[in-house]
matplotlib code that plots the C-alpha trace (Angstrom):
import matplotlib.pyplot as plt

x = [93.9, 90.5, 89.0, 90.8, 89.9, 86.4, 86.0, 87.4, 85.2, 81.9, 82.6, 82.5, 80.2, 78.1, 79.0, 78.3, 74.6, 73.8, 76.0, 75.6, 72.3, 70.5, 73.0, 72.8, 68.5, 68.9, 71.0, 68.9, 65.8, 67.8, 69.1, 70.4, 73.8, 73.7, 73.7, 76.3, 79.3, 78.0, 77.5, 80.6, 82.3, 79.4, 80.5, 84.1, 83.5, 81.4, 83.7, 86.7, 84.3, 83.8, 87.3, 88.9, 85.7, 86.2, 90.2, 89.4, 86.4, 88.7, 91.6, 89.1, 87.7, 91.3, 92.1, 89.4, 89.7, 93.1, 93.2, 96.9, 97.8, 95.7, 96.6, 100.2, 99.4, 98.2, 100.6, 100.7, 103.3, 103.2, 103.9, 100.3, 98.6, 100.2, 99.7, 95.9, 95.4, 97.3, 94.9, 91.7, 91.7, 93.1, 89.8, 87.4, 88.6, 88.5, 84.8, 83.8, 85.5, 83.0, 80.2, 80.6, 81.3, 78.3, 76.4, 77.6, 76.6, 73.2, 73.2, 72.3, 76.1, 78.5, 81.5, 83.7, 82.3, 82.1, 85.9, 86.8, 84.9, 86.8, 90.0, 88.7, 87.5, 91.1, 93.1, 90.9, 91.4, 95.0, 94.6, 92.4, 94.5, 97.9, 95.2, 94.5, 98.0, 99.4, 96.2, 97.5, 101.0, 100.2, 98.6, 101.1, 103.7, 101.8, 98.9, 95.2, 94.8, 97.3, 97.4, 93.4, 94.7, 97.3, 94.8, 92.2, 94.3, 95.7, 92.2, 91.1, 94.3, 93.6, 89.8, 91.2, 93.7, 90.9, 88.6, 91.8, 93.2, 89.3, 89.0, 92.3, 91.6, 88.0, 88.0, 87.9, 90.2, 94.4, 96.7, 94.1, 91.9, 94.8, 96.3, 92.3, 92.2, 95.2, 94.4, 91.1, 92.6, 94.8, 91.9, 90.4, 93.7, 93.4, 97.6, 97.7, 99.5, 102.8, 101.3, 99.2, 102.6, 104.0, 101.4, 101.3, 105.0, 104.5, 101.4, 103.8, 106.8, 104.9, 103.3, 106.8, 107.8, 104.7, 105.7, 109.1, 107.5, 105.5, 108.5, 110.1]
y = [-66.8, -66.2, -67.2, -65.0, -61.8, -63.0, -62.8, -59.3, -57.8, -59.2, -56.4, -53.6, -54.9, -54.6, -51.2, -49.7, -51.1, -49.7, -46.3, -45.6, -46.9, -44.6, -42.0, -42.9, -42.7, -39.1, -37.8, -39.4, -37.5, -34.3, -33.1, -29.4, -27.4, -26.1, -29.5, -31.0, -29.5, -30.5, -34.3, -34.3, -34.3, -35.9, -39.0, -38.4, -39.0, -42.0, -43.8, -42.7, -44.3, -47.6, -48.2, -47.8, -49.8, -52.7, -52.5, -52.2, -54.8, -57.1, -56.9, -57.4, -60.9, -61.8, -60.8, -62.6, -66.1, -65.8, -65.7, -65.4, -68.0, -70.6, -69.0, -70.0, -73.4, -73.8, -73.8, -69.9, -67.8, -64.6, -62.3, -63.8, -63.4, -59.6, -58.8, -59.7, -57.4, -54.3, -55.3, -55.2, -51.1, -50.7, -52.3, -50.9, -47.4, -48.2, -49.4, -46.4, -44.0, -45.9, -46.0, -42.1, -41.1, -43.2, -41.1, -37.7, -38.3, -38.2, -34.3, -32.3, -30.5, -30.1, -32.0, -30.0, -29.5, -33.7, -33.4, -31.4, -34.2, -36.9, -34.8, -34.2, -38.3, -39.4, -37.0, -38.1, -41.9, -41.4, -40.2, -43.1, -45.4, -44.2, -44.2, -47.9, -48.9, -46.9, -48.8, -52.1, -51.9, -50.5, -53.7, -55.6, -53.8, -53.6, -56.0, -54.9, -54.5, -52.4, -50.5, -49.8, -48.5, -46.2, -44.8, -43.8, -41.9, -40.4, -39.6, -38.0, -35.9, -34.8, -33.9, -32.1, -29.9, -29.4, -27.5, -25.6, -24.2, -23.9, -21.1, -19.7, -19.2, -18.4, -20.0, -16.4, -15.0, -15.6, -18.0, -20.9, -19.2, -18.6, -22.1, -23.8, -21.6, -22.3, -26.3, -25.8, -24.0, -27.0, -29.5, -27.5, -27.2, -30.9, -31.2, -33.8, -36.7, -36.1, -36.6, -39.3, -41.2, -40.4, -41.7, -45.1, -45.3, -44.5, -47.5, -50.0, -49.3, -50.1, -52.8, -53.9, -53.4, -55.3, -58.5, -58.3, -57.9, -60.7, -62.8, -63.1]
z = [154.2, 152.6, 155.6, 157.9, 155.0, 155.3, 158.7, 159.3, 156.5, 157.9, 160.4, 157.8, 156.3, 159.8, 160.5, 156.9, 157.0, 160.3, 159.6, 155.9, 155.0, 156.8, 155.8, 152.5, 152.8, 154.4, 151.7, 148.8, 150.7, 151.0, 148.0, 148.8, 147.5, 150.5, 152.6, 150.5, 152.2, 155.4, 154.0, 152.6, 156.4, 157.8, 154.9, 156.4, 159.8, 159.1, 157.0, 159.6, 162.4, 160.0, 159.6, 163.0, 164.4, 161.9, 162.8, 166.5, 166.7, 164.9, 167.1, 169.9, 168.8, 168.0, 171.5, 173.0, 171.3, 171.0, 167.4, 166.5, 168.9, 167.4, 163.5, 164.7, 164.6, 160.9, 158.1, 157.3, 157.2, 160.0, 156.9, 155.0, 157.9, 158.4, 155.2, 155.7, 158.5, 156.1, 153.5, 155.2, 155.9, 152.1, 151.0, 153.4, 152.7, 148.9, 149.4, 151.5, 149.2, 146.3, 148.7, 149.1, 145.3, 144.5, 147.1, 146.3, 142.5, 143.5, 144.0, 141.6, 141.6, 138.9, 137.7, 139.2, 142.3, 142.0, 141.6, 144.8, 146.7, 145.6, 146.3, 149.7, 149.9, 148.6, 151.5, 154.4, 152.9, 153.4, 156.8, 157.7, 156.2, 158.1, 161.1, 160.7, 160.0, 163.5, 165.3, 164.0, 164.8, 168.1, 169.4, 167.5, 169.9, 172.8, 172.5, 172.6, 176.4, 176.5, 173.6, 174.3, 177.6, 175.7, 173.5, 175.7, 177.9, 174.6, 172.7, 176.6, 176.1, 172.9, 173.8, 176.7, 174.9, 171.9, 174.7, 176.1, 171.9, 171.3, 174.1, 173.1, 169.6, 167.8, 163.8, 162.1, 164.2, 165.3, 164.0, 164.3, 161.4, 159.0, 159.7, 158.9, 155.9, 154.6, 155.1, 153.2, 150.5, 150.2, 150.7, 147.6, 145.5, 143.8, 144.7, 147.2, 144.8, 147.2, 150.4, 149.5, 147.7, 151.2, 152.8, 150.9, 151.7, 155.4, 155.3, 153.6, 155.7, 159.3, 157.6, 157.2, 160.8, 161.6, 160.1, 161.9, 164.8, 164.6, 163.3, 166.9]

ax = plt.figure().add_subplot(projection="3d")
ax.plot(x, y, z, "-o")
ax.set_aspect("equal")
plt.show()
């Protein structure tokens, strides 16, 4: 089991030298209140791309070798090796979420602004973690091939309807502006323990449907 944990987080570890290092040498260089907001979604999207990169890589190489095939063969139970694959995005998002605390410490800002951060840190570590758990189960259901298939055509979707809302609605202006203002107040507000409860539940329970899945 330690072997198969192992593996999987020599990717992270990977990605977060050749993504945060160099974020982490520009924001040590670049210590400005008014560049700290824009680090702090900068640090977001870096630690959402580490994530689903060291889920998806993973899956890949498992794919490619035919990794749960030959795991089949050794004495391990499917739910070990399940619960495994849940754990790794727990503990990558854990370590970014370190990573990026131990980072933002290094401007000159108050405590409390310190506090938003990590309110802002633990909401998009929820979001990444449901993220990594509907990636998982999706080639668990589908397989990799084609759940990659799925997915592209899905994120091409997405990006297609984000330039369509995007000419229909301007930030400061419309229902758009009101709905992103109302989400930042709420990013801001510190009251989050529901939603990220809720979101540890939703993370458990397709973990759970995972290892039935794997089971037949």
């Amino acid at each position: 089991m330690l072997k198969i944990l192992s593996k999987d987080m020599k990717t992270f570890f990977l990605f977060s030298a050749i993504l945060m290092i160099p974020a982490f040498i520009l924001w040590n260089n670049w210590k400005s209140d008014n560049f700290l907001p824009i680090a702090v979604f900068v640090q977001s999207a870096l630690a959402y791309m580490i994530t689903i990169l060291t889920v998806m890589i993973n899956e890949q190489d498992e794919d490619t070798n035919n990794g749960y095939l030959f795991i089949q063969t050794l004495p391990i139970r499917n739910r070990n090796v399940t619960f495994i694959k849940f754990s790794i995005p727990v503990i990558v998002i854990i370590l970014l979420a370190l990573i990026n605390r131990g980072i933002y410490s290094l401007f000159s800002v108050t405590s409390d602004i310190l506090g938003k951060i990590d309110s802002i840190t633990i909401i998009f570590s929820t979001l990444f973690l449901i993220n990594a758990g509907m990636i998982i189960l999706g080639i668990y259901l589908f397989g990799y091939t084609k759940f990659l298939q799925f997915i592209s055509g899905f994120i091409a979707s997405v990006v297609f309807g984000s330039l369509i809302i995007s000419k229909l609605f301007k930030y400061d202006k419309g229902d758009l502006g009101k709905i992103a203002t109302s989400i930042e107040q709420w990013l801001m507000s510190g009251d989050h323990y529901l939603f990220i409860l809720s979101g540890l539940l939703i993370y458990a329970v397709m973990g759970f449907v995972a290892n039935l899945i794997e089971k037949k």
